[in-house]
N, C-alpha and C positions, 0 to 999 in steps of 0.2 A: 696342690699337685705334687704328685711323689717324684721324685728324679730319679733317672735311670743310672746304676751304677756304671761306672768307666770300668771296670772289665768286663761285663755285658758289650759295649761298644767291642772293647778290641774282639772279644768272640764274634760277633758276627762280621764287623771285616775281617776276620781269618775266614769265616766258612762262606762270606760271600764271596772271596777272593778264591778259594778252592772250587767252588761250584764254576766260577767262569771259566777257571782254568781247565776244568773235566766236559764242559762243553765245547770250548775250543778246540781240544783233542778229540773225540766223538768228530766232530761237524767236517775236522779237516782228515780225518782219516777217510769219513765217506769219501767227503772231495777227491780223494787221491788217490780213493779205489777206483771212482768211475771215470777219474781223468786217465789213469793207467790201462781200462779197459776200452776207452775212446781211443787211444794212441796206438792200442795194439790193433783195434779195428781198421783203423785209417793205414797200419802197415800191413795187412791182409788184403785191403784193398789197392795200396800202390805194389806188391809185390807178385799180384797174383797171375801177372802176364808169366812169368819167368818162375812155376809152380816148383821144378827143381834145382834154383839159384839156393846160393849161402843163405839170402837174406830173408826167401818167403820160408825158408825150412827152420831159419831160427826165430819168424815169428810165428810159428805153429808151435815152437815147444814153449814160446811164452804164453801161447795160449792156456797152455794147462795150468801157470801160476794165476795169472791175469785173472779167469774163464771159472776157476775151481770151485766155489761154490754155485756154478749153474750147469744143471744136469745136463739138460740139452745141450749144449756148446760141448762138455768134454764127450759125451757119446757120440755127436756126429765128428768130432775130430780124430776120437778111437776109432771110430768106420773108416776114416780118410786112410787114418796112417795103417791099421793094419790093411788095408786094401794098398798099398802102396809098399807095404814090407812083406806080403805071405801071399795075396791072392793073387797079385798083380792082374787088376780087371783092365776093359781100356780105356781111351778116351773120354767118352760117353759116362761110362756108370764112375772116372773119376770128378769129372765135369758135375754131374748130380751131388758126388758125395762135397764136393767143395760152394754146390749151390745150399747146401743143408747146412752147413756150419756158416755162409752166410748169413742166412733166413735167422737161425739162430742167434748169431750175435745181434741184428737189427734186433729181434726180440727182447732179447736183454737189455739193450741202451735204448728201448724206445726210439727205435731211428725208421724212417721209411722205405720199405724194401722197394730197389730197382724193379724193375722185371728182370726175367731169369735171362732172355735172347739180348739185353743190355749189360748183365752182367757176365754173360758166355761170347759175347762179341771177340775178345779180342783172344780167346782160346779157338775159337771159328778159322 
């Protein structure tokens, strides 16, 4: 039997030591995309009584970091806000446009969409 030279050894502990290190990074960056877009979700939903508060207006602009690679989410949120900075529509068509960028996010996070009259209850 031939024996394996001792720096052969230390090369592959180097490269198998790099390969876990470049997957840990990878797997926890996912993580922490979709945990930051869960968080933003869950503050859309506790802020959304109170549509012109400090709090629900600065998590719609987190939306666009959050949200930024999925088309749908930033388009129905450019519907929201420009209908809320130029058109000013009413009640109704902003109720829609904040049922859309719900619908959306559930899409995104795999999550199950309420009904629309459970999610408009408390703008009612």
């Amino acid at each position: 039997m031939s024996s394996v030279p001792g720096w052969l050894y230390a090369v592959l502990v180097f490269f198998s030591g790099l390969v876990g290190v470049i997957v840990t990074l990878v797997t926890t960056s996912i993580r922490q995309g979709k945990r930051d877009r869960y968080e933003t979700y869950l503050q859309f939903m506790q802020y959304r009584n109170n549509a012109s508060g400090e709090e629900f207006l600065g998590t719609l602009n987190k939306m666009y970091v959050v949200f930024r690679n999925d088309k749908e989410v930033i388009e129905a949120l450019t519907k929201l806000l420009d209908g809320a900075t130029y058109e000013k529509p009413g009640t109704d068509e902003m109720n829609r446009r904040l049922i859309k960028i719900y619908f959306a996010m559930c899409k995104s996070l795999h999550i199950k969409q309420l009904e629309e009259h459970v999610f408009l209850r408390p703008f009612s």
